[in-house]
C-alpha positions as CSV (number, residue, x, y, z in Angstrom):
1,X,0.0,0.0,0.0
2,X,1.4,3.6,-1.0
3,X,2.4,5.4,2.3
4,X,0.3,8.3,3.0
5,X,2.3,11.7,4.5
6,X,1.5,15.0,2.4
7,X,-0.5,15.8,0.2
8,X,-0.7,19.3,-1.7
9,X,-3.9,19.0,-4.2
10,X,-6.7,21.3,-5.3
11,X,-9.8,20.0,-3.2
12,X,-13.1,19.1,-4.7
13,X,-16.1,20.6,-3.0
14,X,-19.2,18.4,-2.9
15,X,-20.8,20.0,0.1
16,X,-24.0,17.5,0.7
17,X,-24.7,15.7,3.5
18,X,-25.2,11.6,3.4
19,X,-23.1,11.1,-0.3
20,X,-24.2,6.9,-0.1
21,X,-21.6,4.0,-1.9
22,X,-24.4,4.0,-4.0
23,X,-23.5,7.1,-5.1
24,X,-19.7,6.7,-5.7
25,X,-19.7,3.9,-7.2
26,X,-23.7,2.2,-8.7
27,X,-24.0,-1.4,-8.4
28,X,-24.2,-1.6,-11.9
29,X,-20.7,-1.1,-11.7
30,X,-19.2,-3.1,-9.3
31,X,-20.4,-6.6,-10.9
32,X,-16.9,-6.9,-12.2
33,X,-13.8,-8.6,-11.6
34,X,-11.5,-5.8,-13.2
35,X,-9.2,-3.4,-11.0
36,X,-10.1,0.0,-12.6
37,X,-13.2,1.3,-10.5
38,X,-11.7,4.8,-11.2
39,X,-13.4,5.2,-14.4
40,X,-17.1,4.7,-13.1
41,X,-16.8,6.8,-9.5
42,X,-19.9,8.8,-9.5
43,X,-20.8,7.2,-12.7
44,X,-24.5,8.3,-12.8
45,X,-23.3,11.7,-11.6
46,X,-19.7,12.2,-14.2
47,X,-22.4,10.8,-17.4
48,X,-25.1,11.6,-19.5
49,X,-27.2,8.1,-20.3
50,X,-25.7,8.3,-23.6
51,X,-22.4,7.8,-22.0
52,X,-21.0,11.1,-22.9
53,X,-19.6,13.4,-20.3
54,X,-22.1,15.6,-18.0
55,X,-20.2,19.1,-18.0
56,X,-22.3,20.2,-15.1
57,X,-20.2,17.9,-12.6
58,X,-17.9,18.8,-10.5
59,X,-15.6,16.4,-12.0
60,X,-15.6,17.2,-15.3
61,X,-14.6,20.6,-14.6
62,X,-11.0,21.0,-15.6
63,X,-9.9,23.2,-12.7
64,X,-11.3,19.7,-10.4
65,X,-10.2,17.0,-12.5
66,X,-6.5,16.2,-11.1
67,X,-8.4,16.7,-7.6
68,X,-7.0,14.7,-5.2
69,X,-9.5,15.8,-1.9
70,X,-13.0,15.9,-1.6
71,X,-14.6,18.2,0.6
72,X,-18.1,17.2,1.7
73,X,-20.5,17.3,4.5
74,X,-22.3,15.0,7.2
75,X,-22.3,11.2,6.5
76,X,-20.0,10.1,3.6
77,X,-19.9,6.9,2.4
78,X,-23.3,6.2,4.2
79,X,-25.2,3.1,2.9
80,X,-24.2,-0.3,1.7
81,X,-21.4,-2.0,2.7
82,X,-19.2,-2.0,-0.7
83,X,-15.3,-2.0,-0.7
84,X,-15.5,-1.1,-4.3
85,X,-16.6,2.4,-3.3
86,X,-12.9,3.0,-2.0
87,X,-11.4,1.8,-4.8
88,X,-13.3,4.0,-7.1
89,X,-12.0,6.3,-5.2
90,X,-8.7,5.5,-5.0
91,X,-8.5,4.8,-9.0
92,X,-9.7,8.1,-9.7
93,X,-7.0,9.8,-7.9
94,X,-8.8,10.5,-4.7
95,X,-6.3,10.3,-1.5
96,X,-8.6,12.3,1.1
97,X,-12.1,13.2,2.0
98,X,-13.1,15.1,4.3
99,X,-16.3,15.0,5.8
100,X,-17.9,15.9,9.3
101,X,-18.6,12.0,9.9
102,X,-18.2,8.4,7.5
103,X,-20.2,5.6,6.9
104,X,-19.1,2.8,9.3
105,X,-18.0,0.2,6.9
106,X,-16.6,2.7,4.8
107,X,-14.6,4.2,7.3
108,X,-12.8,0.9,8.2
109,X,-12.3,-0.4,4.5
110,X,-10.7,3.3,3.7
111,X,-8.2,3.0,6.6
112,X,-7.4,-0.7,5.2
113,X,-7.1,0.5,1.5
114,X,-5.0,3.7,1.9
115,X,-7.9,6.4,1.8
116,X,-7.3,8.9,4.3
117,X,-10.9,10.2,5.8
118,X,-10.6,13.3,7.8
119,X,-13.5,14.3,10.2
120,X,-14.4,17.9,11.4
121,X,-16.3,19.4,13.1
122,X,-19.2,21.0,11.9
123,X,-18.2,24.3,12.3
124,X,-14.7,23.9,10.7
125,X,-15.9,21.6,8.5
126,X,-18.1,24.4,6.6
127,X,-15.5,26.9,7.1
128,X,-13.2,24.8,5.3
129,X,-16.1,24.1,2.8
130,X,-16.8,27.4,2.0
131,X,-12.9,28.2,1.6
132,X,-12.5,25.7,-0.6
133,X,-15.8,26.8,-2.7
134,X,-14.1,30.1,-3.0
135,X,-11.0,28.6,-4.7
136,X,-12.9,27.7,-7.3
137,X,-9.5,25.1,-8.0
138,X,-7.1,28.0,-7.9
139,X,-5.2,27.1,-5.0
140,X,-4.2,24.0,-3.0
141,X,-5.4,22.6,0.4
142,X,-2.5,20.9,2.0
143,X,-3.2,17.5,4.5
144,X,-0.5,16.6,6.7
145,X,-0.9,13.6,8.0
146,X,2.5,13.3,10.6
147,X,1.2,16.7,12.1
148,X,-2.6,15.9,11.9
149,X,-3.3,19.0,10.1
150,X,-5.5,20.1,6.9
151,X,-4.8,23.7,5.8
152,X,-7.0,24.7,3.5
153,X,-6.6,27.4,0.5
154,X,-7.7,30.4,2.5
155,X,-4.1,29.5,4.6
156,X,-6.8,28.5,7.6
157,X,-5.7,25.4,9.0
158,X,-7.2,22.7,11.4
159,X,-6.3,20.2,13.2
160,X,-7.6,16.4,13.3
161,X,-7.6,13.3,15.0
162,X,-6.7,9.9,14.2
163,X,-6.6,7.0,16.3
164,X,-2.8,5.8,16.5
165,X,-2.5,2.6,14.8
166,X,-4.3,4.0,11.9
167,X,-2.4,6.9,11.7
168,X,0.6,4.6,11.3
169,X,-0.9,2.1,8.8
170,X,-1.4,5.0,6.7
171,X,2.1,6.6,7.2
172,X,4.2,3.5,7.0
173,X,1.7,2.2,4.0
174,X,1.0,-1.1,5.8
175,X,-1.7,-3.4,4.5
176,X,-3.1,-6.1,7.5
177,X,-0.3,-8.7,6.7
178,X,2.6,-6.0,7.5
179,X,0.2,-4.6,10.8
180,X,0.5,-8.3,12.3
181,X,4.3,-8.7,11.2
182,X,5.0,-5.2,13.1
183,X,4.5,-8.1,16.1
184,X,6.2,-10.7,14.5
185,X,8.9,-10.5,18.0
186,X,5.7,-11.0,20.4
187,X,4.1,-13.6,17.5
188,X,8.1,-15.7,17.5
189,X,8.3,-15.2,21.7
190,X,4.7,-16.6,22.1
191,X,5.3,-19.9,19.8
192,X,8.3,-20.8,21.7
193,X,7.1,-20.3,24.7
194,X,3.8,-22.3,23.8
195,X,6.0,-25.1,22.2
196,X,7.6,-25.5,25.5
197,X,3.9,-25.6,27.3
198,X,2.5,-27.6,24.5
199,X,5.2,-29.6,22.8
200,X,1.6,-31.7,21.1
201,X,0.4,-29.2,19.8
202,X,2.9,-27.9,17.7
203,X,3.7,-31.4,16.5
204,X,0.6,-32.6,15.0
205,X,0.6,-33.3,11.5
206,X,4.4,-34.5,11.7
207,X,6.6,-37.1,11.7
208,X,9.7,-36.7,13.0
209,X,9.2,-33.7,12.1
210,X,7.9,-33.6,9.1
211,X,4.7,-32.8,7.6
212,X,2.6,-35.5,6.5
């Protein structure tokens, strides 16, 4: 997983409340077993039902397309429980959304995939919103994950939290097979230790040591 640290990007702002997987990604357009998700985020949004760019989106706007933040409101990622809604993201470009709360699910699986989701208060949140609006993709909004910060392109900047191990999953770029080996020590310490206490244990499925 790509390690996540700073991030200087213009910032997107889609400043609705309760923007559901549905939304980022349709079913019609997860029943796939391909990696690029990217090309259909807000599909029934970015597209005309002829298939043809809608130039009323956000997206399509040239000043937003490298956009690599979304600014939003209450509830992001709300609704059904689909992984493929981060990876939409994440093949579009998107490193970081911020949003005054997540989805559940969606929270987790973007911690897990490398999508840094930043939660503000209200109050802030707006601010930052509004800020951002302003911009109209003139000027950067700069994330910081080592010092938990998010500046945004009014030079306003505001602080968030992060639980710890998260924080370090996303910095170091470590996917759950590299969390667990972070304890490989503990993980080596406790096998010994339990050989000794259960030598059986350890032994079944071998003879003489070897597997059978």
């Amino acid at each position: 997983m790509e390690k996540f640290k700073t991030l200087h990007s213009v910032a997107v702002p889609m400043l609705r409340d309760n923007i559901d997987t549905d939304a980022i990604l349709p079913v019609a357009y997860m029943k796939t077993i391909k990696s690029d998700f990217g090309k259909d985020l807000f599909h029934n949004l970015r597209y005309k039902p002829d298939g043809s760019e809608n130039p009323e989106f956000i997206l399509n706007k040239p000043e937003y397309r490298p956009s690599q933040i979304i600014v939003s409101h209450n509830n992001f990622g709300c609704g059904s429980s689909r992984e493929t809604a981060v990876w939409a993201l994440l093949g579009y470009g998107i490193k970081a959304v911020v949003a005054e709360s997540f989805g559940d699910i969606f929270l987790n699986s973007s911690f897990r995939m490398g999508l840094l989701p930043i939660a503000l208060p209200r109050e802030q949140l707006h601010a930052l919103g509004a800020a951002v609006e302003r911009a109209g993709g003139k000027k950067a909004t700069i994330v910081d994950l080592e010092s938990q910060t998010i500046t945004g392109p009014d030079n306003i900047t505001y602080r968030f939290e992060i639980d710890a191990t998260r924080k370090r999953i996303l910095l170091e770029g470590l996917d759950g097979v590299g969390l667990t080996l972070l304890n490989a020590d503990a993980i080596a310490a406790f096998q010994k230790k339990d050989r000794e206490r259960r030598p059986w244990i350890h032994d079944i499925g071998l003879v003489n040591g070897t597997p059978v």
